[in-house]
N, C-alpha and C positions, 0 to 999 in steps of 0.2 A: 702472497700477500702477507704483511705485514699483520700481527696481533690487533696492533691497535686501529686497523682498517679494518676491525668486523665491529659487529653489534651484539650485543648478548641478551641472553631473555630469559628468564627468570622465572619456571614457574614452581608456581607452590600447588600443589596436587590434594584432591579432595575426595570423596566416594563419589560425589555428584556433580562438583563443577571444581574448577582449575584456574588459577588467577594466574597471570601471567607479565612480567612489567618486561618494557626494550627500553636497553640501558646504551647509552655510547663507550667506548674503551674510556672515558675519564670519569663514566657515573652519574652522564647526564641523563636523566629522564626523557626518555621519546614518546612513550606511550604505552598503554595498560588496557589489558582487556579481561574479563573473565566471560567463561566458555563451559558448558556442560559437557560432561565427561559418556561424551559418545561421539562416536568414529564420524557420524554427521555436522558432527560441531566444529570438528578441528580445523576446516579450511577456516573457518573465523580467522583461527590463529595465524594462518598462514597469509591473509591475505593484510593481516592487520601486519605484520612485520613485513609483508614488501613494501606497504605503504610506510614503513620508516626508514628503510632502505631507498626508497625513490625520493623522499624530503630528504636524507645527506647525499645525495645525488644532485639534485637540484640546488641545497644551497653549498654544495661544499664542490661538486665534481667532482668525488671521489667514489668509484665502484668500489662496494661492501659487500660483506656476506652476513648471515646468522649464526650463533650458537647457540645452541639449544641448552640449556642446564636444567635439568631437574635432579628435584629432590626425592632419592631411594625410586628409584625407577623402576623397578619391580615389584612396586606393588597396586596403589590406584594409578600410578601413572605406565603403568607395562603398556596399555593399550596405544596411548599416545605415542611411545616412545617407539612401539613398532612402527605406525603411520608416518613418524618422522621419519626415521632410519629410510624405510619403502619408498619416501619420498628422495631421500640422496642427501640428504640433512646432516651434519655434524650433533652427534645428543652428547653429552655427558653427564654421567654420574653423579650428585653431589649430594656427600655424607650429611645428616644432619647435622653434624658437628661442627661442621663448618660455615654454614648458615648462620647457627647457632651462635659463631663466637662473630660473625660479622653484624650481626644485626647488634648487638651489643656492642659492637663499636662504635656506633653514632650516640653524639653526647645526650637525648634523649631516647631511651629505649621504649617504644610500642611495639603492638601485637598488633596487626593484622593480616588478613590476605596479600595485601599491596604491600607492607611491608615484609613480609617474610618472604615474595616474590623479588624483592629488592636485593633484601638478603642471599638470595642464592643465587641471583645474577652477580654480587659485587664480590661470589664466592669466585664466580663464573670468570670474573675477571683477574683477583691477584692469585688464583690455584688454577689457572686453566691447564699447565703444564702439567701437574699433576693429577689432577683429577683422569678417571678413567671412563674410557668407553663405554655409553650401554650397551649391554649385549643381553637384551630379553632373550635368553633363546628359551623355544619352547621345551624341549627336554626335559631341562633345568627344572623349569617353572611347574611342570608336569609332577616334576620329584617332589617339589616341595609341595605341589597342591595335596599329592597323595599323600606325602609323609603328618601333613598337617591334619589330615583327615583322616588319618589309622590315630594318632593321637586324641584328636575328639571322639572316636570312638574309644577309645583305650579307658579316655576319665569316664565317658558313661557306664560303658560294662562294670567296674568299680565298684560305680555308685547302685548298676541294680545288682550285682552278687551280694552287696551291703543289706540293701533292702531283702532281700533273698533270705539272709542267715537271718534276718529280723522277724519274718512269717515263719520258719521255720523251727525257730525256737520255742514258737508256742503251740504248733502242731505236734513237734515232735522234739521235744527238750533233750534229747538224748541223739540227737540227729550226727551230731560230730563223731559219734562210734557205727555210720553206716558207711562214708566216704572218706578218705585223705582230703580231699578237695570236691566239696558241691558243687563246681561250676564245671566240671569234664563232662563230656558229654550225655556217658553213661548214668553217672550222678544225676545232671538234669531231666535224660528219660525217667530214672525211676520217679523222683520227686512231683515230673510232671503227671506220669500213671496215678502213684500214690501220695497226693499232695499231702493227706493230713490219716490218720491212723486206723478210720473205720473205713478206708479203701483195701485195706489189707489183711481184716477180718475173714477168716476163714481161708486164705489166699498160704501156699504151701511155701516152703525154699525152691523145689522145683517148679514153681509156676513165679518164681520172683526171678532164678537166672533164667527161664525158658523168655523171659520180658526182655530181659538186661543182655541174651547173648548177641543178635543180630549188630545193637548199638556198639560193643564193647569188641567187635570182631572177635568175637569168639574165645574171648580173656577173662570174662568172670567166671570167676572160682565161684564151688557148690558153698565153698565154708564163709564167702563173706556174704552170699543169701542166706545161708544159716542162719548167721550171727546176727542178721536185719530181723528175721522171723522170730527168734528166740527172745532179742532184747523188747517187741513190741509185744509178745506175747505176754511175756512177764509185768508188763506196762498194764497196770486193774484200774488204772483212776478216770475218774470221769469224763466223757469227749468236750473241750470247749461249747458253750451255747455259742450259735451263728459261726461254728468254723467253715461251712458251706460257702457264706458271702467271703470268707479271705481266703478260701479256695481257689474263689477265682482271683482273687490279687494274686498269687503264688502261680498259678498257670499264667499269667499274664507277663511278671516278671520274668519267668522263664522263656516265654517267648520272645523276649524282648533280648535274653540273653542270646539267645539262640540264631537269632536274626544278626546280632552283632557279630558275633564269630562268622555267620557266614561272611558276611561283607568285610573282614578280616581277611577271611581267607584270597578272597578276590584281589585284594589291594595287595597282599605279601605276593600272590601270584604275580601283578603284573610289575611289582618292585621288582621282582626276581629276573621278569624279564628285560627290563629297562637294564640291569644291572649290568647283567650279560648284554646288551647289547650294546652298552658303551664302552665294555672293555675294559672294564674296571677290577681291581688286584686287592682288594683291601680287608676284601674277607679272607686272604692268605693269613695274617696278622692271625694268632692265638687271641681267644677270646672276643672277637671283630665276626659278626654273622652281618648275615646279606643288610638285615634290617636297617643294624646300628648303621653301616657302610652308606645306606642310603638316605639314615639320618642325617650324617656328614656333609654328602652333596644336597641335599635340599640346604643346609643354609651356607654352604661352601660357593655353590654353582661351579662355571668354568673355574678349574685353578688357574689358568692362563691369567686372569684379571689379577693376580697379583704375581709380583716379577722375585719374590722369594720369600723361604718360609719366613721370612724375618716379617715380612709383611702381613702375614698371616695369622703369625701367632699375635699381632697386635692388630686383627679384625675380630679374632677370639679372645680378645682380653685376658692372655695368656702373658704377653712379654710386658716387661717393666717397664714404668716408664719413669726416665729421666727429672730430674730437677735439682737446678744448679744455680749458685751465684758468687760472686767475688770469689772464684776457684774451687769453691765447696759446693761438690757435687754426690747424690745420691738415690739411687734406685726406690722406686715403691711400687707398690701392687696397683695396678688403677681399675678402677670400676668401671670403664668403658668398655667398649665390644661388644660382642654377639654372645646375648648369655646361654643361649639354646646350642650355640655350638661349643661355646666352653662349658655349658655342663655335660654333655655329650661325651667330649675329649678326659675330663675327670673321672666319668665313669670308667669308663675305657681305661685309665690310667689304674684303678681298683683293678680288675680285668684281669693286667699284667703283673700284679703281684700277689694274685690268691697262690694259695698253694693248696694241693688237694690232699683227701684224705688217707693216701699213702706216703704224705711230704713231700711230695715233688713239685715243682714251681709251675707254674700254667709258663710264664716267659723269666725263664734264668735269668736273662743280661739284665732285665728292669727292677728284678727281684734280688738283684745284688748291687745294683744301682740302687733301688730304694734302701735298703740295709747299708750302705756306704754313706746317703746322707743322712740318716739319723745317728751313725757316730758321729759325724759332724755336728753334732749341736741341734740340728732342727726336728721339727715336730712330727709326727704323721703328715698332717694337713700340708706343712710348706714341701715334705720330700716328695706327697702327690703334686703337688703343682711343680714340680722340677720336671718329675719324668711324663706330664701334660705337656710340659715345653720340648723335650723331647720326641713324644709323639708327633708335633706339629711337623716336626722337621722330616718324619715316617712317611706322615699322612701325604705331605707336601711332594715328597720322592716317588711314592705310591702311584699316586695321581698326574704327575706330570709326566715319569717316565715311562707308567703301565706294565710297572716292574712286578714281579710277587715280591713277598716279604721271606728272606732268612734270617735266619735264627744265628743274632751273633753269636759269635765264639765268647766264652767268659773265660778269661784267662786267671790261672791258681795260682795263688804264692804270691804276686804281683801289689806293687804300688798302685798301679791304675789297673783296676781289674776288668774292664769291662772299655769297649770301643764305641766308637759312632755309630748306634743300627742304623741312621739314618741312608750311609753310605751303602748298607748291607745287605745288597738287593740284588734280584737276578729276573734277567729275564722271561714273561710271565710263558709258559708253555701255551 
């Protein structure tokens, strides 16, 4: 069949309900439904588009089919787009961006359900060639639920270690000379034993590491209980009135910390698993841990869905883009893309050019890559975004061919000192 012998349908996706318009190949209005966003709802939709398909049937006699478009299909709309698929359905993809620029092309621009439903059908129609497949797959989806949710925990624990050093200041003003970091585990037991300073009255060095060794597996040193007992001893000033009642705020907050790490630890565990069981190479890369790697696929998904890194690094608002006219044409940085995955790729690109406390580079080829564009003229900032556009093209090789990463050669004395690591890769043991 012919393009312009299907029908397109347009929905705009919701937390709760889903509007949906069927449009003809020329943009005619057929009909419009909206539908609640549960699996029980959907034959709505489905039965509302045969019945536009059997009216151009009826007045035209011409057999048609559907296309489904929606808008970011992976997210309120995942559920639907499975039940299409299951169904044998054509779904595609479509960027809000493109909606976006369609709906602003009619000589009146409004907001609504019905029109933004318009909108990504009429996307539906002059981008169907391009536009991509959905492919909810669960895996994917799985990654990103988890990585989103080790995140949400990540900003709470933050905010109670925050609160933490803020009760503990006033218990114990001198608290930053018992631990490197109050939030290790070890730290947290004592603090939770001895929240505030008259818990530890009379209490020896050896009955402070006899508390701390179990936690600490068997690593706390006598001299840094010492150092706890000495410095409260010396402490003569008055106890807080009511430190009892922030006692318990201080045990609380710690519990609260405590509870997060573990549910930390559950999520990295089964990230860890997932990781390994797709087969995935990208923690070979220096400076690239399981985590970061599964940061990447949570907003990357399939690499499959894009047909080269060129593609890619402009879903990460990585590559330039274009703008030209009467022959003059010129590159700029654009502010679209996925900024969770471009700042992800930025970090990562820091990563690649630390160098450690002996001088030696974490990754040579990037680390003289990046020293190569700041002779050239540019800044810090613009020679990490070079060797991020770089990476793209790593990440891209990584993941599609389930390669490990080597370590290019940096060649001395040379004009071009440094090769494509993208190419630089071997297959994964």
């Amino acid at each position: 069949m012919r393009l312009q012998d299907f029908i397109y349908v347009g929905i705009d996706l919701h937390k709760l309900t889903h509007t949906a318009m069927v449009l003809d190949s020329c943009g005619k209005e057929l009909g419009t439904i909206t539908f609640e966003n549960v699996p029980t709802d959907f034959s709505k939709l489905e039965r509302k588009v045969k019945k536009c398909i059997q009216k151009i049937k009826l007045s035209q006699g011409v057999d048609t089919e559907a296309f489904y478009c929606l808008e970011n299909a992976y997210g309120y709309g995942r559920a639907l787009a499975v039940w299409l698929i299951d169904k044998g359905y054509i779904v595609k993809d479509v960027n809000p961006a493109l909606s976006n620029r369609q709906a602003k092309h009619r000589a009146m621009y409004r907001k609504s359900d019905e029109d933004d439903a318009r909108a990504i059908a009429m996307a539906g129609i002059h981008e169907f060639v391009k536009l991509p497949d959905a492919c909810p797959l669960d895996e994917y989806w799985s990654i990103q639920q988890l990585v989103h949710r080790r995140d949400t925990i990540m900003n709470q624990r933050v905010r109670l270690v925050n609160q933490l050093h803020e009760q503990l200041h006033r218990a114990f003003p001198y608290y930053k000379e018992f631990f490197q970091d109050i939030s290790r585990p070890t730290a947290l037991h004592f603090f939770e034993t001895y929240p505030s300073r008259k818990y530890l009255i009379g209490v020896s060095a050896d009955d402070i590491r006899e508390e701390l060794l179990p936690v600490s597996h068997n690593k706390c040193s006598t001299k840094v209980c010492q150092n706890i007992n000495d410095i409260v001893s010396a402490d003569t000033s008055k106890l807080c009135d009511y430190q009892d009642s922030r006692d318990i705020v201080t045990r609380g907050i710690i519990s609260d910390i405590q509870h997060s790490d573990k549910m930390l630890a559950e999520i990295d565990s089964e990230l860890e698993r997932l990781y390994k069981e797709l087969g995935l190479t990208l923690a070979t890369m220096p400076g690239m841990k399981i985590i970061m790697s599964m940061k990447l696929i949570a907003e990357i998904g399939d690499v499959r869905r894009f047909k080269s890194s060129e593609k890619l690094a402009q879903y990460a608002g990585i590559a330039p883009m274009p703008y030209g006219s009467a022959g003059k044409n010129k590159d700029y940085a654009t502010k679209q893309g996925n900024r969770r995955l471009q700042a992800t790729i930025y970090y990562l690109a820091v990563q690649q050019i630390q160098i450690s406390p002996s001088g030696k580079p974490r990754n040579p080829y990037f680390r003289n890559y990046y020293e190569q564009k700041l002779l050239e003229g540019k800044n810090p900032k613009q020679a990490l975004i070079c060797i991020s556009r770089k990476l793209v093209k790593v990440i891209y090789s990584l993941l599609k061919n389930k390669t490990a990463y080597l370590m290019p050669e940096v060649l001395e004395g040379k004009e071009d000192k440094v090769s494509d690591s993208c190419d630089v890769t071997k297959e994964a043991s």
